[in-house]
Backbone bond lengths (Angstrom), bond angles and torsions (degrees), N, CA, C in turn:
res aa  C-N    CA-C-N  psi(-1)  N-CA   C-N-CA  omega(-1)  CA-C   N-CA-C  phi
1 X - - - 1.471 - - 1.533 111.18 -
2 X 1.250 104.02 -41.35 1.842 110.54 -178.82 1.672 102.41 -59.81
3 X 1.263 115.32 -51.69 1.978 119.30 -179.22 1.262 97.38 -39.44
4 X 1.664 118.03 -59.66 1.338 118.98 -134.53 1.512 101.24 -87.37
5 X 1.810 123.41 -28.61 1.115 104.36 160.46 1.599 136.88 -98.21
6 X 1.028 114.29 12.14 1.392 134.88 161.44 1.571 104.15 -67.22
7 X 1.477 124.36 -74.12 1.670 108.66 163.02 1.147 123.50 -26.55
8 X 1.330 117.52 -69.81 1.606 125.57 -173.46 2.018 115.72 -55.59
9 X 1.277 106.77 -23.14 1.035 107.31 176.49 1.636 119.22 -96.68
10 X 1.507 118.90 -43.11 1.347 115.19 153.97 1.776 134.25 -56.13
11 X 1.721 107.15 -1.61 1.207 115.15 151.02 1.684 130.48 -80.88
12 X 1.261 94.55 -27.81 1.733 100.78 -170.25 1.561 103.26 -137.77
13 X 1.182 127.73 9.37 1.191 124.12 152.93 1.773 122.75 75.45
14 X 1.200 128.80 -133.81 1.562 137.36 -153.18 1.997 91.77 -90.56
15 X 1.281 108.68 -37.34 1.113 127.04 179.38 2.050 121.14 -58.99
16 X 1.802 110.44 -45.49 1.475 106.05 145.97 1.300 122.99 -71.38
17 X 1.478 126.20 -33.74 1.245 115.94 -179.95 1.608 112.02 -35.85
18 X 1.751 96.96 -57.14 1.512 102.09 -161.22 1.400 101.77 -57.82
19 X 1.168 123.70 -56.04 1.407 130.74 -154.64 1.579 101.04 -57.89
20 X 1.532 132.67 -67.97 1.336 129.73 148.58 1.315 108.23 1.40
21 X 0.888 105.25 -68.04 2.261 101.80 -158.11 1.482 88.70 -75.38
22 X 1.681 137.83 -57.04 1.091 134.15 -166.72 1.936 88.12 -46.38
23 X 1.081 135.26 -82.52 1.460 131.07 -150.71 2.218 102.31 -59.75
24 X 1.204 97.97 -22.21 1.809 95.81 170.74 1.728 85.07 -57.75
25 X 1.309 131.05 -85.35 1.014 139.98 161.02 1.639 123.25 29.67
26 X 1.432 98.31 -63.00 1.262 116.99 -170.70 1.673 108.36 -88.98
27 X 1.430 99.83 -9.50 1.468 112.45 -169.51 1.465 120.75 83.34
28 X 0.923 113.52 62.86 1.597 132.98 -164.94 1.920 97.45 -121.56
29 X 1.264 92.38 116.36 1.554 103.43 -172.96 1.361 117.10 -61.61
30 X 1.368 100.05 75.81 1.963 117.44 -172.95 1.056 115.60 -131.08
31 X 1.201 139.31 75.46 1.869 119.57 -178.20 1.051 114.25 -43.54
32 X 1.141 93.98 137.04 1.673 123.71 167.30 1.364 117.01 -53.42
33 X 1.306 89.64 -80.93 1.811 92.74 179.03 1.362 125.42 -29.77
34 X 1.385 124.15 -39.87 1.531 156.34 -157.52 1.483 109.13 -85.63
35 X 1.414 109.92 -43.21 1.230 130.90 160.04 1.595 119.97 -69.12
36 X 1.006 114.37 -36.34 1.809 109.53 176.24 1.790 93.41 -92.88
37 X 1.280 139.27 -43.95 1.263 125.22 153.83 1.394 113.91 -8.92
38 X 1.544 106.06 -82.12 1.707 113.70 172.88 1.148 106.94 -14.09
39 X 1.266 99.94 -79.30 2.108 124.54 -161.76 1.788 103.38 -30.59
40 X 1.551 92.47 -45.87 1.469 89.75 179.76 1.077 143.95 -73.13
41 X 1.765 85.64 -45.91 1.935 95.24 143.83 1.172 135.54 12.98
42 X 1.504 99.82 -89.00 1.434 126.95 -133.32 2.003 88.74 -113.17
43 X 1.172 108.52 -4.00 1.430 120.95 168.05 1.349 112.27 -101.86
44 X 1.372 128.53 -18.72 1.478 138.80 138.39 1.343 129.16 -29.66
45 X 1.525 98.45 -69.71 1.541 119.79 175.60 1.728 126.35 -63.44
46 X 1.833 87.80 -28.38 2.077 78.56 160.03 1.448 78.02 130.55
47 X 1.484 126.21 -27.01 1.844 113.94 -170.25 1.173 135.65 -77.38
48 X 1.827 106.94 6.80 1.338 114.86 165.05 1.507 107.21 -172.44
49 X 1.182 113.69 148.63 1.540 121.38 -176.14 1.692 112.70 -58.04
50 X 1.564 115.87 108.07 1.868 105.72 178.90 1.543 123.55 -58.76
51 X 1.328 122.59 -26.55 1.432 124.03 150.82 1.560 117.50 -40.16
52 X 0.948 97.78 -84.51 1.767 98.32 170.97 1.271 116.58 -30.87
53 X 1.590 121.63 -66.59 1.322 119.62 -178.37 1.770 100.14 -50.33
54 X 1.017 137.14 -35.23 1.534 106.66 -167.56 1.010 86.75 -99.49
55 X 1.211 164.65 43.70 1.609 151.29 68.61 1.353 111.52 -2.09
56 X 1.449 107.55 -73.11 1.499 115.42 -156.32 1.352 99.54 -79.46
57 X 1.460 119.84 -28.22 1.471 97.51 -176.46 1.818 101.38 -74.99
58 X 1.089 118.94 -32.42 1.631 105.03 -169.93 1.406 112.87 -51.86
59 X 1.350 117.08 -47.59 1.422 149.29 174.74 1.872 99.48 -38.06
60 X 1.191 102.47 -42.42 1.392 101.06 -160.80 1.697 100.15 -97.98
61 X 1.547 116.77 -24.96 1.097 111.52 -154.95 2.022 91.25 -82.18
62 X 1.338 105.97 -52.75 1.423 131.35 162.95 1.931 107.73 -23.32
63 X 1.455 116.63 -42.73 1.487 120.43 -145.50 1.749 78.18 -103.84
64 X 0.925 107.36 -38.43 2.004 97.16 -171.94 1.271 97.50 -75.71
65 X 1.473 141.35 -48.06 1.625 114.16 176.48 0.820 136.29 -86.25
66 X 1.583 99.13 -4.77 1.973 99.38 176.16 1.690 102.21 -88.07
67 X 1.696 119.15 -0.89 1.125 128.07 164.01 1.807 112.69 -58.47
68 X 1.475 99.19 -70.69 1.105 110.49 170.34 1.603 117.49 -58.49
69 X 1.205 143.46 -87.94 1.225 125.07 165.49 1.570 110.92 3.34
70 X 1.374 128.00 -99.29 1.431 130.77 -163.43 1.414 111.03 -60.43
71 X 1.357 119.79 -18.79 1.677 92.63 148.89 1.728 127.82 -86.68
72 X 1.269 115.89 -7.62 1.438 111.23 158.28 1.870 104.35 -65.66
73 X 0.886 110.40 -35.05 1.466 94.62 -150.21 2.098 106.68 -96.61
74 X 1.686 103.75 -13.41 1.779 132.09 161.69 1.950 91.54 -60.81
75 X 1.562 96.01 -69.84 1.569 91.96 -156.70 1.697 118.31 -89.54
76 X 1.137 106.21 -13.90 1.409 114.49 -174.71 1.577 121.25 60.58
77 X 1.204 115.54 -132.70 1.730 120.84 -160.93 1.933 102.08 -58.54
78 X 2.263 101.86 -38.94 1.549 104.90 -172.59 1.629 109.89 -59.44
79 X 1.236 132.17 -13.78 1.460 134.50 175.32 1.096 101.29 -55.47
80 X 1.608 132.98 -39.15 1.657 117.67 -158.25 1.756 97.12 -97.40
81 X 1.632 128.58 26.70 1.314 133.49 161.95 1.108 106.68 -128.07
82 X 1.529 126.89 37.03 1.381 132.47 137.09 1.387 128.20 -79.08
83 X 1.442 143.69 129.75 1.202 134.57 -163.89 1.772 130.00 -54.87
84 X 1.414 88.10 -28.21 1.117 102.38 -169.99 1.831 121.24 -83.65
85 X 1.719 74.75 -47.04 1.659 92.17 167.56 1.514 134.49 -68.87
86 X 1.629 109.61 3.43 1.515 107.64 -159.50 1.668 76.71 -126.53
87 X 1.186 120.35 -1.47 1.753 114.70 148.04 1.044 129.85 -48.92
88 X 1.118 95.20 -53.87 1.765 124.93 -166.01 1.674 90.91 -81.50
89 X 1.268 112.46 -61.70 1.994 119.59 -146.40 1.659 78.49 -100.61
90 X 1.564 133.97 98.38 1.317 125.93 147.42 1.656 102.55 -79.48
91 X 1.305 102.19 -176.70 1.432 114.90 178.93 1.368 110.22 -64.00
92 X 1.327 98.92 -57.60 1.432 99.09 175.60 1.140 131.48 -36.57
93 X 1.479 115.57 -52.24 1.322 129.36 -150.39 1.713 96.65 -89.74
94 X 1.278 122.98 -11.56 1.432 134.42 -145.51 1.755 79.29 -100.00
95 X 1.299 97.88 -60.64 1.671 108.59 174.63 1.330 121.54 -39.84
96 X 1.612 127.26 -60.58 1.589 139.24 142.57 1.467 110.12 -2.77
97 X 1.418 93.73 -77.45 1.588 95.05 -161.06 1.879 109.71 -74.07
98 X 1.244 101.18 -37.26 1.810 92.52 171.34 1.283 105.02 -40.91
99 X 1.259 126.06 -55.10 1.855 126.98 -165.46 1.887 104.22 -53.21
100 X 1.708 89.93 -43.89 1.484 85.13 -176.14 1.447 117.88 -64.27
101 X 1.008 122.69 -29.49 1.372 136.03 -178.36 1.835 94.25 -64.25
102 X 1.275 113.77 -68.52 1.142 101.88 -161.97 1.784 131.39 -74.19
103 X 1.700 99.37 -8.81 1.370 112.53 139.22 1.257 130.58 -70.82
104 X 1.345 135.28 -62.60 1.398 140.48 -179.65 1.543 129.74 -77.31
105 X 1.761 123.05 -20.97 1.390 137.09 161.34 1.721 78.63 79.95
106 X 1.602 86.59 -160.66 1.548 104.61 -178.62 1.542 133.93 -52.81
107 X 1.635 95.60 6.08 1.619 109.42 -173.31 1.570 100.97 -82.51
108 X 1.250 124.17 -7.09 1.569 115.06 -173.14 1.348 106.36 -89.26
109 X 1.860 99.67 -27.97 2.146 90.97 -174.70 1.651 109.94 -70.28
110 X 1.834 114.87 -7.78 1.791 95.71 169.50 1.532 93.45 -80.18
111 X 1.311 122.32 -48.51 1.565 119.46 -163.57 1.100 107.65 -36.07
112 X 1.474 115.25 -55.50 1.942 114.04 -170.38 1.404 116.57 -60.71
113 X 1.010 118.05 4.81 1.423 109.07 171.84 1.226 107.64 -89.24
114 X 1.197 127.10 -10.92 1.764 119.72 -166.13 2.115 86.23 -114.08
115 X 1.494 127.07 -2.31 0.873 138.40 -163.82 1.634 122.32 -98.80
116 X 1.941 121.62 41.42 1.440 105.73 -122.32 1.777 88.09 -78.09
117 X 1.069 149.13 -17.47 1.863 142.48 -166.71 2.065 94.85 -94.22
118 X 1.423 112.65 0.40 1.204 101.78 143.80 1.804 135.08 -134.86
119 X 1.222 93.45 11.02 1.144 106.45 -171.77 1.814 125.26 -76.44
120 X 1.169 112.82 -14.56 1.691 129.30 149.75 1.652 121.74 -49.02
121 X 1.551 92.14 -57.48 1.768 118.28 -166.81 1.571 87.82 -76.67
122 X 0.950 128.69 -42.13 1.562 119.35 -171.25 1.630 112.61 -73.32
123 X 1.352 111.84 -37.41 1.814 105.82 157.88 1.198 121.60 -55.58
124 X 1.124 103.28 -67.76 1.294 102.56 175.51 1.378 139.41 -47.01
125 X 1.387 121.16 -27.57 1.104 121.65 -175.73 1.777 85.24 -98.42
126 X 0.659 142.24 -14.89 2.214 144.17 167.21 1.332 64.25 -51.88
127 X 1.504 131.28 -115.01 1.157 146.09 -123.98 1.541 128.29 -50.40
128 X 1.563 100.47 -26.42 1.618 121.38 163.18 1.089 114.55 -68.74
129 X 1.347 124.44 -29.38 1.746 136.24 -173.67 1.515 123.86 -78.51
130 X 1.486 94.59 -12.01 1.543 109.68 169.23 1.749 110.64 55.64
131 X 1.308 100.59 -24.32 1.707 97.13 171.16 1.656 125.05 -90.92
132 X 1.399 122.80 40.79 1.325 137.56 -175.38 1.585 100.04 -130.89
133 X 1.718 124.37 99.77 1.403 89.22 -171.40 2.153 94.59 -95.57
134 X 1.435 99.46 176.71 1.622 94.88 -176.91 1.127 141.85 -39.52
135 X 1.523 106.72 -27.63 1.203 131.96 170.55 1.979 110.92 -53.19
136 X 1.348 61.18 -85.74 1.828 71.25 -175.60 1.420 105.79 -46.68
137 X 1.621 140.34 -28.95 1.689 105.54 175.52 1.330 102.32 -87.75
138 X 0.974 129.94 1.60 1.685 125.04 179.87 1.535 99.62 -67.26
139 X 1.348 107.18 -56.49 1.360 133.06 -161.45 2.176 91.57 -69.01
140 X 0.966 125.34 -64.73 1.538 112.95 179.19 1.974 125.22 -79.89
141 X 1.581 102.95 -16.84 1.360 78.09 146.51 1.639 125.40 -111.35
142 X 1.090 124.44 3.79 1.345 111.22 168.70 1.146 96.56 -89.38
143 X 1.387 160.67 -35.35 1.886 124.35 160.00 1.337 120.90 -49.11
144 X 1.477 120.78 -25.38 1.332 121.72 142.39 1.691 118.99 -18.20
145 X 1.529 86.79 -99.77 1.518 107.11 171.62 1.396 126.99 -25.05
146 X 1.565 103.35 -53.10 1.807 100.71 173.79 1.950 120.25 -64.98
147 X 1.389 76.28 2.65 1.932 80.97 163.64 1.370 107.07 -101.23
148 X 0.861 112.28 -60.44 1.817 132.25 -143.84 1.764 80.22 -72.53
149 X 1.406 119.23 -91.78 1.833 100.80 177.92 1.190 173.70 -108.90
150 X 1.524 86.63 44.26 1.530 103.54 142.56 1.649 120.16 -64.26
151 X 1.613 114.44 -49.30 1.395 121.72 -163.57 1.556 95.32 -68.59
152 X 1.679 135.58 -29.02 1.663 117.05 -174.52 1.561 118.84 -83.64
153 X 1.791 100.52 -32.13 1.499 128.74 177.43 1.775 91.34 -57.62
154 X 0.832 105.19 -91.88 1.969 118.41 -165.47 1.826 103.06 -38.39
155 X 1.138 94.27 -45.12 1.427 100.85 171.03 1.653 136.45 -41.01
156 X 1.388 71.88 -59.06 1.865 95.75 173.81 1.727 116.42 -86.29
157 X 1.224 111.13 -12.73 1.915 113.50 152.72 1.626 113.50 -72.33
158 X 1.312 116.53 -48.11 0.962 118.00 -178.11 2.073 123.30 -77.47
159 X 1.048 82.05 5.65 1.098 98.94 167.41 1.350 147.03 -132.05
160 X 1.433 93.61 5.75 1.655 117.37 -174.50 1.661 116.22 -70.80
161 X 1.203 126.34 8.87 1.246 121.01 172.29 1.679 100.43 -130.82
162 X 1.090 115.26 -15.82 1.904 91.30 161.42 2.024 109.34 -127.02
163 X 1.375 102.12 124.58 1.524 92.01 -156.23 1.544 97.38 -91.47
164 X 1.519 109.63 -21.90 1.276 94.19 -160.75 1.732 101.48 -71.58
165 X 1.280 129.10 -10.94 1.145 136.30 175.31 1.460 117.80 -73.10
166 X 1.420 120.11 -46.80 1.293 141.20 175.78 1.915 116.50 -62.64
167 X 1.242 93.17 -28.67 1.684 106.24 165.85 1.418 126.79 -82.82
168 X 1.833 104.11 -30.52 1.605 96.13 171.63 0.886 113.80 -90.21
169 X 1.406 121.38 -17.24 1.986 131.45 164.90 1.634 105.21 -35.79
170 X 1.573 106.39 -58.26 1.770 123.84 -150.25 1.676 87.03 -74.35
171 X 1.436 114.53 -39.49 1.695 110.04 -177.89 1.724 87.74 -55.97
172 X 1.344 116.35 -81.91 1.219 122.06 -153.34 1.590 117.24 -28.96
173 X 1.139 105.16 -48.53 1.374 112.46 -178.91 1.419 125.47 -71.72
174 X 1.478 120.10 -51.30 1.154 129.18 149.19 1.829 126.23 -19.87
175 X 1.620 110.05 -56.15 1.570 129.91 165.56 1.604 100.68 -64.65
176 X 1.485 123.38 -37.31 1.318 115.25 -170.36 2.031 103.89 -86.64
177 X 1.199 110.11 -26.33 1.496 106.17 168.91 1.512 114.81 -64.08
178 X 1.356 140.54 -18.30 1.147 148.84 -148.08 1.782 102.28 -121.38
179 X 0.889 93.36 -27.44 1.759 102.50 170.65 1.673 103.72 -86.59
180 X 1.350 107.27 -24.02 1.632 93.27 -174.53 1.547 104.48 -96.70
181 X 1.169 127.05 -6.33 0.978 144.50 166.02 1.140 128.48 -58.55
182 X 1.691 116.66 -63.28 1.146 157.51 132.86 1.463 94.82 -11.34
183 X 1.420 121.76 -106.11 1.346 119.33 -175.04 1.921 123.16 -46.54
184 X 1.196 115.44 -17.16 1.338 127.51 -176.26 1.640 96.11 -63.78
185 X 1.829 106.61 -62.34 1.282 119.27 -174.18 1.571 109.46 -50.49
186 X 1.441 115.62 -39.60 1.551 108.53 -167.97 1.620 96.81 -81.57
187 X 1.384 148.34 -37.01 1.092 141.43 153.71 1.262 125.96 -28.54
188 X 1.232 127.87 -77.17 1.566 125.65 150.30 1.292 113.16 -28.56
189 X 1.552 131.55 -49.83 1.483 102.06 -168.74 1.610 116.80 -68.98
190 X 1.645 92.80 -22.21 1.737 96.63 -179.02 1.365 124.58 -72.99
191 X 1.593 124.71 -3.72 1.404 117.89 165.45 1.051 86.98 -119.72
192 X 1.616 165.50 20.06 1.558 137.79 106.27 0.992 114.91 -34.12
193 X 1.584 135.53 -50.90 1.431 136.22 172.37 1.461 118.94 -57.26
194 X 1.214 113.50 -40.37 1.289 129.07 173.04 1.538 110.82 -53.18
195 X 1.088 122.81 -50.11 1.959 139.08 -150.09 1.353 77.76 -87.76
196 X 1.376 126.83 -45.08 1.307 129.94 -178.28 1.509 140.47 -50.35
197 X 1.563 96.91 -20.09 1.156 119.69 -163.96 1.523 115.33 -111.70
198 X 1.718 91.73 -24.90 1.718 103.23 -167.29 1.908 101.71 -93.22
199 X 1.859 103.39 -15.33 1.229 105.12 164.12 1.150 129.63 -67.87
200 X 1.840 109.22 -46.52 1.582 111.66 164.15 1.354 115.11 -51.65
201 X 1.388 119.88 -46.58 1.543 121.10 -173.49 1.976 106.80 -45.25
202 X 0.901 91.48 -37.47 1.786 118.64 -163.55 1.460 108.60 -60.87
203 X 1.777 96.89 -51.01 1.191 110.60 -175.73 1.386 114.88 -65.77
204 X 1.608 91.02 -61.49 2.079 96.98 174.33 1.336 115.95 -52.01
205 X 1.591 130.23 -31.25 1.468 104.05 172.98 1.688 100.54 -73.34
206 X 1.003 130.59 -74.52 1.625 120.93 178.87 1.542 115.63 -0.07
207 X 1.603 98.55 -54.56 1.961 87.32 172.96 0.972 129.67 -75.70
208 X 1.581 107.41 -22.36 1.248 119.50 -164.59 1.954 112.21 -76.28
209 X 1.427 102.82 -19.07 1.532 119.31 161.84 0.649 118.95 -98.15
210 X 1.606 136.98 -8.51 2.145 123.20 170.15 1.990 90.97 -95.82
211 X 1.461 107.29 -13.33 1.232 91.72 -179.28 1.902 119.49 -68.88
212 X 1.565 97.07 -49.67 1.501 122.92 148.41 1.334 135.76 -6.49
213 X 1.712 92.65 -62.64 1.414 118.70 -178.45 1.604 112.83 -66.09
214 X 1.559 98.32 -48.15 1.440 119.24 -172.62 1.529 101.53 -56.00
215 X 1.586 102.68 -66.15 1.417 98.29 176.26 1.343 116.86 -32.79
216 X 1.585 113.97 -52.76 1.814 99.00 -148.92 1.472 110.28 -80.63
217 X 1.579 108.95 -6.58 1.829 123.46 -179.61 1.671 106.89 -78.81
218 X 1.818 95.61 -26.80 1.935 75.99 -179.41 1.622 80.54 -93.52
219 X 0.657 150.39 -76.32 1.945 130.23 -150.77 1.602 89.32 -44.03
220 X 1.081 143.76 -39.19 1.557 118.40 -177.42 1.691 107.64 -47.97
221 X 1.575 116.32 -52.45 0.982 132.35 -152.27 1.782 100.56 -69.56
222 X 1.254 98.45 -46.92 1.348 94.35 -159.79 1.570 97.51 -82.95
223 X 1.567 132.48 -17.93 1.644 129.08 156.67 1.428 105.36 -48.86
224 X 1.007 122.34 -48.68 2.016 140.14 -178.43 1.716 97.67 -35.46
225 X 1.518 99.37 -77.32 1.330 135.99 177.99 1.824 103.90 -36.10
226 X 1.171 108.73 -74.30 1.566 111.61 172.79 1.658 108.79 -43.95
227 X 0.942 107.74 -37.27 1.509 115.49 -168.64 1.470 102.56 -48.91
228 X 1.577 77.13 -66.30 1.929 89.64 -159.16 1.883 119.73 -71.83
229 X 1.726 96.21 -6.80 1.562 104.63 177.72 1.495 103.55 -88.01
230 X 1.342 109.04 -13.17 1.783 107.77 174.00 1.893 100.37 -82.53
């Protein structure tokens, strides 16, 4: 995949890059990462400036989900009876990510960027949810982005003349994004569990004082009661 888009991109330049990531975007079975690799590539070798390219890749990475996003959020529920899109967004998976949403809030649209077999379904369903306004996913996945490519872009310059090195790098990192992930997720669940706990705590004293209360109003009542039968 790296040969074939490294050709295609040292033919037509800053211009496939974009288009590439725009169709990752759409969910087009292309890695990403692999693809801004390229960019760097071929910005390695002298055929295009690597500054620029992580320009163009942000540009591109930025334009395919805010693609997706604003057509979840234009077409709503009829998006997931498009052919293409109900590839990508099964029920299932549509189901998945609601939960995540409704555990994690807006913390999943940076996650999905490091997330690429969910990272489609997770715009999209932002954009169906109507509670993401543009701002704010611009704002959490492009701080995303200013991680994710710079580290494949710079990567892939600096590595454009020995590949077999530049490939166990992209493993390495790739296994090392998934571990931070990995541990990110078990972090979050532990102050979900936590918030979880300090609510029950919260709750049980709450009863535990209207229970209190209750008590000490019927012994008022029934002292009242004695009263007035004497």
């Amino acid at each position: 995949m790296l040969a074939i888009l490294e050709t295609f991109f040292i033919e037509y330049g800053y211009a496939a890059v974009f288009l590439v990531l725009l169709a990752c975007g759409f969910g087009v079975p292309i890695p990403e990462d692999v693809t801004l690799v390229a960019g760097g590539v071929i910005s390695g070798l002298g055929y295009t400036n690597v500054h620029t390219m992580v320009a163009v890749g942000m540009l591109g990475v930025l334009a395919g989900d805010g693609l997706m996003f604003a057509a979840g959020r234009v077409f709503g529920h009829k998006i997931l009876k498009v052919r293409f899109i109900a590839r990508v967004m099964t029920p299932k998976r549509y189901a998945q990510v609601q939960e995540k949403f409704d555990k994690y809030g807006n913390r999943v649209l940076f996650a999905a960027r490091f997330l690429p077999g969910l990272r489609t379904p997770i715009f999209i369903t932002a954009g169906i949810s109507r509670k993401v306004s543009y701002l704010r996913f611009l704002m959490m996945d492009g701080l995303a982005a200013l991680i994710s490519v710079p580290v494949w872009v710079y990567l892939g310059g600096y590595g454009a003349e020995n590949r077999e090195w530049l490939m166990h790098k992209v493993h390495q990192f790739q296994s090392g994004l998934f571990v931070l992930i990995g541990i990110g997720a078990v972090v979050l669940l532990y102050f979900w569990w936590k918030k979880r706990q300090r609510q029950r705590f919260f709750r049980d004293h709450v009863r535990s004082i209207r229970a209190k209360r209750k008590e000490r109003k019927a012994a008022r009542k029934a002292a009242e009661a004695e009263k007035q039968a004497d």
